[in-house]
C-alpha positions as CSV (number, residue, x, y, z in Angstrom):
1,X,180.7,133.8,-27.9
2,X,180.2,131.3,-24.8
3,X,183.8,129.9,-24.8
4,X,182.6,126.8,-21.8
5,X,181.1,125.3,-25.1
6,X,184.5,125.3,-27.3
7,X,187.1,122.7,-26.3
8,X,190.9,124.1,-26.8
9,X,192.7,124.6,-28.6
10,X,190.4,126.0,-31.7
11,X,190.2,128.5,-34.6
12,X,186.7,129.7,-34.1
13,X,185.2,131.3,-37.4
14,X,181.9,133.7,-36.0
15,X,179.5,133.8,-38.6
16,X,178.0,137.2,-38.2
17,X,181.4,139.1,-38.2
18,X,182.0,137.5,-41.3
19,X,179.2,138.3,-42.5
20,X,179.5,141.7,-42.0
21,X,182.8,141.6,-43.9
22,X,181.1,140.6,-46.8
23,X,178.5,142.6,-47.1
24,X,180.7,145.5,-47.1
25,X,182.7,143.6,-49.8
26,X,179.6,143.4,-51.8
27,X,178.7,147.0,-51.4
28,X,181.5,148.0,-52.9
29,X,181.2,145.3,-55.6
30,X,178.3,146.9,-56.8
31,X,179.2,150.6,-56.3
32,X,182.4,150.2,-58.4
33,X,181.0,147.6,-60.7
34,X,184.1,145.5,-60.2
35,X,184.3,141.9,-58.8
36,X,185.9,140.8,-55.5
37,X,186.9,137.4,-55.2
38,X,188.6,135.8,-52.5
39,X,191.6,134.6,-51.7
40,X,192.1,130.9,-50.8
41,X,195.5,131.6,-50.1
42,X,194.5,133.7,-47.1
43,X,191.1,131.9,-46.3
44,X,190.2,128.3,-47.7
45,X,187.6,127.7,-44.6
46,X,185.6,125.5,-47.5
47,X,182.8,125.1,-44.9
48,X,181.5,128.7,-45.5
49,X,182.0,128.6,-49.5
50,X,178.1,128.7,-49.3
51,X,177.8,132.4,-47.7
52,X,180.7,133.5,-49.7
53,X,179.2,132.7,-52.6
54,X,176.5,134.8,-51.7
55,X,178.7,138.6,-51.9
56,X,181.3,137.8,-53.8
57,X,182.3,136.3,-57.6
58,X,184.4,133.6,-56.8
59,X,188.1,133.2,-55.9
60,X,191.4,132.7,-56.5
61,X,193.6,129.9,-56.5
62,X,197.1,129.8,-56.3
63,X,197.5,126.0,-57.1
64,X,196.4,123.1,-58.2
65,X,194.7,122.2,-55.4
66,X,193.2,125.1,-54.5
67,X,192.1,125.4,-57.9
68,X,190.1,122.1,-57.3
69,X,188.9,123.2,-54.5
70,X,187.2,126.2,-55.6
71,X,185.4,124.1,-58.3
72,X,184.5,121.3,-56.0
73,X,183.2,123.5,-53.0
74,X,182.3,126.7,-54.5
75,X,180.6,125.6,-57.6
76,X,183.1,127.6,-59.6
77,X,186.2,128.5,-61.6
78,X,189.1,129.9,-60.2
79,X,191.3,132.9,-61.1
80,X,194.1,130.9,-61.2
81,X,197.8,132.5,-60.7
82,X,200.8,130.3,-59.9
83,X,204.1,131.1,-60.0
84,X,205.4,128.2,-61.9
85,X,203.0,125.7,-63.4
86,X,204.2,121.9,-63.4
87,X,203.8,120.3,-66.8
88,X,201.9,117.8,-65.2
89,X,199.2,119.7,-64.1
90,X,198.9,122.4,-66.5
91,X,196.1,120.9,-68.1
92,X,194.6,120.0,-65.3
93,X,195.0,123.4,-63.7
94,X,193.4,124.6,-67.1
95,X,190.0,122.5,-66.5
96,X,189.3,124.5,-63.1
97,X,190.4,128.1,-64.3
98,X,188.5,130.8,-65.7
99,X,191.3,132.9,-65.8
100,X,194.4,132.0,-65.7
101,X,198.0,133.9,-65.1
102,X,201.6,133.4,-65.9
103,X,204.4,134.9,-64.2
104,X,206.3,134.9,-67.1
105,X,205.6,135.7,-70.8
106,X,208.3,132.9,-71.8
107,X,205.9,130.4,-69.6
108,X,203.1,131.7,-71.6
109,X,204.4,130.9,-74.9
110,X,205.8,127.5,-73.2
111,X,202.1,126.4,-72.8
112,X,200.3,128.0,-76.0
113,X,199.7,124.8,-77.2
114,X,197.9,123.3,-74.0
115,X,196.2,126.5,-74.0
116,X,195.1,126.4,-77.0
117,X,194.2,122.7,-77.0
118,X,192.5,122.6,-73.4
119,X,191.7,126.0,-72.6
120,X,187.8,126.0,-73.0
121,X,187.9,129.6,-73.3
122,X,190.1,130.3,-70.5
123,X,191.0,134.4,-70.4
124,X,195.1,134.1,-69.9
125,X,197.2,136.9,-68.1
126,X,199.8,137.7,-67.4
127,X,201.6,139.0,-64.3
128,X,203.5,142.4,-64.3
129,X,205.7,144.1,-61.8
130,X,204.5,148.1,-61.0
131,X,207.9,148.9,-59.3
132,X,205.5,150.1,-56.2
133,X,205.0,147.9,-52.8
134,X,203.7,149.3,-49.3
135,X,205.7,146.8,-47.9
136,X,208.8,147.4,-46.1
137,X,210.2,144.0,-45.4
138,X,212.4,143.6,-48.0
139,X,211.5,139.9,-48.3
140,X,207.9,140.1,-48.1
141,X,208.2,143.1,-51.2
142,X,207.1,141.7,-54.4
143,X,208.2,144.7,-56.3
144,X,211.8,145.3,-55.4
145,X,215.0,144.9,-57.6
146,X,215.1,141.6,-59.0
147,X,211.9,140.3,-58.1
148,X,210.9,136.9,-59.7
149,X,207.2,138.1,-59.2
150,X,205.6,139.4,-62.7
151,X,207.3,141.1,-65.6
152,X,208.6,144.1,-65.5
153,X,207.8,146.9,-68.3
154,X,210.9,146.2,-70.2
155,X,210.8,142.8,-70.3
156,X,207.6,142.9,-72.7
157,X,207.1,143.3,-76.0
158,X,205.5,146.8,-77.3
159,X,202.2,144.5,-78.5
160,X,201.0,141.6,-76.2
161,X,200.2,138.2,-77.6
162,X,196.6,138.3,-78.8
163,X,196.2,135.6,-76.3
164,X,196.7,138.2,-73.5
165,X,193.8,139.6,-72.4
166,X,194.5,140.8,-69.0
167,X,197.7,142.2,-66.7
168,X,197.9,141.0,-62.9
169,X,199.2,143.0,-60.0
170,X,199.6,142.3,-56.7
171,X,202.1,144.4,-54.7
172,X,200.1,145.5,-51.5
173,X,199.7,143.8,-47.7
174,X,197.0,145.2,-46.2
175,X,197.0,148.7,-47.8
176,X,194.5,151.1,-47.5
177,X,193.7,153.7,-50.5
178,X,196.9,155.3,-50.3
179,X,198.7,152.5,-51.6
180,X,196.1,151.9,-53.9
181,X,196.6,155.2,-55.3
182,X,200.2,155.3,-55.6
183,X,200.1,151.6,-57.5
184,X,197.9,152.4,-59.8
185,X,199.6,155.3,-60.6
186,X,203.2,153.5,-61.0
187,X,200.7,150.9,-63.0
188,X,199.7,153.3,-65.4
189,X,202.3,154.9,-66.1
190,X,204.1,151.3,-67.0
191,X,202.0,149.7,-68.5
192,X,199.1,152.1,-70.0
193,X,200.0,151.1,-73.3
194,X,198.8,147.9,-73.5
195,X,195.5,148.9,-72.1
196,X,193.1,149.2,-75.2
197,X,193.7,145.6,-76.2
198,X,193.0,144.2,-72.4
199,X,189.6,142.8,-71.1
200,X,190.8,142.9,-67.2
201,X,193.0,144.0,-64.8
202,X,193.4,142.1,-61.6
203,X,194.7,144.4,-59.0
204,X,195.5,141.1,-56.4
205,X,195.4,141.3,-52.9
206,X,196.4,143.5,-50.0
207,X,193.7,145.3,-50.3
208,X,192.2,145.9,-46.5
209,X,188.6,146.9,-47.7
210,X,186.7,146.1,-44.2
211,X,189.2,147.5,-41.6
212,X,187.2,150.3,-39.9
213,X,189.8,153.3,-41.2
214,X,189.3,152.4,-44.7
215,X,188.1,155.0,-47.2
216,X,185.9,153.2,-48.8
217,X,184.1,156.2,-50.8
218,X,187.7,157.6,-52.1
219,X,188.5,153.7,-53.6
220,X,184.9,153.4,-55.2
221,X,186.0,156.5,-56.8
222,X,189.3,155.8,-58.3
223,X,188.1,152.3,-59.6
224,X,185.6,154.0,-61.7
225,X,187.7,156.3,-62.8
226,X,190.1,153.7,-64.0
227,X,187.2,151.4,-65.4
228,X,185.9,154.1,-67.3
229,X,189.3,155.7,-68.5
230,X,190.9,152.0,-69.9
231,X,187.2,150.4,-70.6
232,X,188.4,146.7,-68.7
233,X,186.9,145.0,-66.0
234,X,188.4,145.3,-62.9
235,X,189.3,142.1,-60.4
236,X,190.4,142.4,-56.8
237,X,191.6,139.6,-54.5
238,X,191.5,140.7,-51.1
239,X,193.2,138.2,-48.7
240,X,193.2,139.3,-44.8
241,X,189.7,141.8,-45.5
242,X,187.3,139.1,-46.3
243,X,188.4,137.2,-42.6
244,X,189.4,140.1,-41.1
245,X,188.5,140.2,-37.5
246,X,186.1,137.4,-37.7
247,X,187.7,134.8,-36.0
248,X,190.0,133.7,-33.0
249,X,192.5,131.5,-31.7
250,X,191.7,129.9,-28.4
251,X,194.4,128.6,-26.0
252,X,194.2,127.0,-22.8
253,X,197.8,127.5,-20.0
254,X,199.0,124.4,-19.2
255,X,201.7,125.2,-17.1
256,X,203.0,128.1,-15.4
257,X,207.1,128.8,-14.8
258,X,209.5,130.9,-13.4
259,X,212.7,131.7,-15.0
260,X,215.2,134.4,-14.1
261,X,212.5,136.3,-12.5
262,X,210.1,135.8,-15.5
263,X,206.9,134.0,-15.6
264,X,206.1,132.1,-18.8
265,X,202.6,130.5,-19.2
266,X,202.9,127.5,-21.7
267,X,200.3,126.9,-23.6
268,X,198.5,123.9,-25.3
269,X,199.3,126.1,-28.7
270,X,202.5,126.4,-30.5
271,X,203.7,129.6,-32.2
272,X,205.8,128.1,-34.2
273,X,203.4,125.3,-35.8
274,X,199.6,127.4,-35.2
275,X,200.6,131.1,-36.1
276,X,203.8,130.5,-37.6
277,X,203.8,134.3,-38.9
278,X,204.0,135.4,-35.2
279,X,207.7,134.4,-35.8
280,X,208.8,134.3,-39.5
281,X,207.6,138.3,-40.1
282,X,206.9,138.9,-37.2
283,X,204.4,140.3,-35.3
284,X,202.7,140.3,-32.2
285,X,198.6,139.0,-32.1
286,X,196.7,141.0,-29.6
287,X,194.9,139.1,-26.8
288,X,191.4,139.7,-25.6
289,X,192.3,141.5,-22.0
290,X,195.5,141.5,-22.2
291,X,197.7,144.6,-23.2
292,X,201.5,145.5,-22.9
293,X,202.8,145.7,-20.1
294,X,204.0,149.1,-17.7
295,X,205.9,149.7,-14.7
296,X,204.2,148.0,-11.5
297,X,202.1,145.0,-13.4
298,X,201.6,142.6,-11.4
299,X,200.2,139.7,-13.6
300,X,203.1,139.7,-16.4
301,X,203.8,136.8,-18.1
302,X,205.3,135.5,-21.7
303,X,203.9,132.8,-23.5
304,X,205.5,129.9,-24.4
305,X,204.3,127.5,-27.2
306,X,204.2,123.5,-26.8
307,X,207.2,122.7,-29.3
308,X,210.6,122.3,-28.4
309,X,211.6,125.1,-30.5
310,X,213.5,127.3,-27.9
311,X,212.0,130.2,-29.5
312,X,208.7,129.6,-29.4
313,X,207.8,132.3,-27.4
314,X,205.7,135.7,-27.3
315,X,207.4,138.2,-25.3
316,X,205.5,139.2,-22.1
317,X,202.1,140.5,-21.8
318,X,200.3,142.0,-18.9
319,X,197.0,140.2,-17.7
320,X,194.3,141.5,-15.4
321,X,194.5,138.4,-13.0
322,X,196.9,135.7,-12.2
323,X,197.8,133.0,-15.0
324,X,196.7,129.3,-13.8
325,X,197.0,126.1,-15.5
326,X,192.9,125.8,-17.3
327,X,192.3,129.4,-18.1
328,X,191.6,130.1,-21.7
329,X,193.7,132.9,-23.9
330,X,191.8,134.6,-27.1
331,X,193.7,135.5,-29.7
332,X,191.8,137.5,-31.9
333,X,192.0,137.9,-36.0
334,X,193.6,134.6,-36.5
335,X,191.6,133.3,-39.2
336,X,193.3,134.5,-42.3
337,X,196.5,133.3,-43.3
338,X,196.7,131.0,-40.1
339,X,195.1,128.0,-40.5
340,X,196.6,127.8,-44.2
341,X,199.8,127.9,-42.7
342,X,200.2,125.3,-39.9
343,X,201.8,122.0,-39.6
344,X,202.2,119.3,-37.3
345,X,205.8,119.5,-36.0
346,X,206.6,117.6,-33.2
347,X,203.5,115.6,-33.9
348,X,201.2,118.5,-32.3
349,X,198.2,118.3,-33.5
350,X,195.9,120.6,-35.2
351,X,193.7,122.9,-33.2
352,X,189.9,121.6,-33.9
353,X,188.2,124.1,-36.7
354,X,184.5,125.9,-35.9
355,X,181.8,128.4,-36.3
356,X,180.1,129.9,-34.0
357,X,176.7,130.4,-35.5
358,X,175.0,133.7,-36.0
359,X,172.1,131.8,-33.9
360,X,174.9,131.4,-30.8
361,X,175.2,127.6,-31.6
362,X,178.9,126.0,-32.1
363,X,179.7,123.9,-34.6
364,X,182.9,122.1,-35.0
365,X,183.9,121.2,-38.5
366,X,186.6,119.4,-38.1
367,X,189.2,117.7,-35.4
368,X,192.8,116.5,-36.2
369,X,194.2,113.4,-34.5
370,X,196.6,110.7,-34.9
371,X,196.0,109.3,-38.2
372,X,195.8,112.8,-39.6
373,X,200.1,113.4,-38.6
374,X,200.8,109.5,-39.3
375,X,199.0,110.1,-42.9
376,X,201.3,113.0,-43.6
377,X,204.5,111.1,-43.5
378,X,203.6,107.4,-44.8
């Protein structure tokens, strides 16, 4: 990737990684005999529907909006799941979805009559909580103690609704098969009674199917097992895996200060608006050259976002070279989640969206300006 042709700052998608991602999304697809659909949650880049469509069966929506998005740009239904559904769009929600899931079995029966009505053969769900999570973070776990994510066992009834015809999980964050294995377990042993009067099981997202350690065989494996043992289809909805590592963040310094004996190179990026994850979980994005920094560094330096929020602020990396106002920072894997996630505080504007073509042309998709922050309030 020729960064002199890419103004900053910009989330660059590259083509051929994601490609890559997806054809090892679609190898497993067809090995397991499952379908993988993605995530607009994680990754709604709607320019690149087309090539997604080509490996995988869709994707899921999380709202109305996405919802319509996935029919307008993909061609199809979603697998919708939301956790409350407005009476005002339900319907309209219903007219986009293939499948559909409610968080609640109440909510269920609260719209049996728009189901019913304007379902058009809509396969409804509903979402249950395994009691298993990988993640730690107490706020990010959807399966602790008095979770308002998906029933739990004893909340249902020993027979479903005839109108179920699927169970939803999605406890993981980018799990490998261990995980996988240990929440399918805590699934089963839940909720295996319900099983012979199912057509699917969604086993959500978290799933990090295209990171280099995954154990690809050993998954393949255990999803046949399961498809064979329970005789349902099986639905994941990888997030991070279908992006992952496919695209970067570029920053340009602006400035360069000193302060108590620390340099801080500000950036035309901010942290707190552009990867607002890199504070609210946290963690800390790696950058092409850079590393952490030992004992003797001479070119040390944190980074400082453009906001005026007094923490927007990485703590300090080393750098090969001296920082200077003009040089370009790469942030890498900051496609998923990210762009889905920004906002325009203190008026700062979007970075421009584009792909770098697998025939080393850029494309920009789209640029954010004025009207685009004076739109959002009006």
């Amino acid at each position: 990737m020729d960064m002199t042709h890419i103004s900053s700052p910009a989330y660059v998608l590259e083509e051929e990684k994601l490609r890559k991602n997806l054809l090892v999304l679609q190898q497993i697809q067809e090995r397991a005999g499952i379908s993988i659909i993605l995530s607009l949650k994680g990754f709604a880049m709607w320019k690149i529907f087309p090539l997604v469509n080509k490996y995988l069966k869709g994707a899921t929506a999380s709202s109305l909006y996405e919802a319509r998005l996935c029919f307008e740009e993909m061609g199809q239904k979603a697998h919708t799941y939301c956790v409350a559904y407005s009476p005002l769009s339900i319907q309209e929600i219903l007219s986009y979805s293939s499948h559909l899931t409610f968080n609640s079995l109440s909510e269920f029966q609260r719209y049996l009559i728009d189901i019913v009505v304007y379902s058009d053969n809509v396969s409804i769900g509903i979402r249950v909580n395994p009691g298993f999570s990988n993640v730690e973070n107490t706020s990010g776990n959807p399966s602790r103690s008095g979770s308002r994510l998906g029933e739990t066992v004893d909340s249902l009834p020993d027979i479903l609704p005839k109108e179920i015809e699927g169970l939803h999980f999605h406890t993981l964050s980018d799990a490998g098969v261990d995980s996988m294995e240990e929440v399918i377990t805590a699934f089963e042993q839940k909720f295996e009674k319900y099983m012979p009067s199912l057509k699917w099981v969604n086993m959500g997202g978290g799933h990090l199917l295209t990171a280099e350690e995954y154990e690809t065989n050993r998954l393949i494996s255990m999803l046949t097992s399961f498809k064979k043992k329970h005789e349902v289809d099986i639905i994941l909805e990888p997030g991070s895996a279908i992006s992952w590592e496919s695209g970067v963040l570029i920053a340009s310094v602006l400035d360069v200060v000193k302060r108590d004996g620390m340099h801080t190179a500000i950036l035309d990026i901010s942290f707190n608006t552009h990867i607002p994850d890199v504070l609210a979980l946290p963690y800390r994005p790696q950058i092409r050259g850079a590393r952490e920094p030992k004992p003797g560094d001479s070119f040390v330096y944190r980074l400082g976002g453009r906001s005026c929020l007094a923490g927007d602020v990485l703590s300090a990396y080393a750098f090969p070279t001296k920082l200077l106002p003009g040089d370009k920072l790469v942030f890498e894997n900051m496609i998923q989640y990210t762009m889905v996630k920004t906002s325009m505080f203190n008026g700062l504007p979007h970075p421009q969206i584009g792909i770098w073509k697998e025939d080393q042309s850029y494309e920009v998709i789209r640029t954010f300006g004025y009207e685009d922050y004076k739109g959002r309030l009006s």
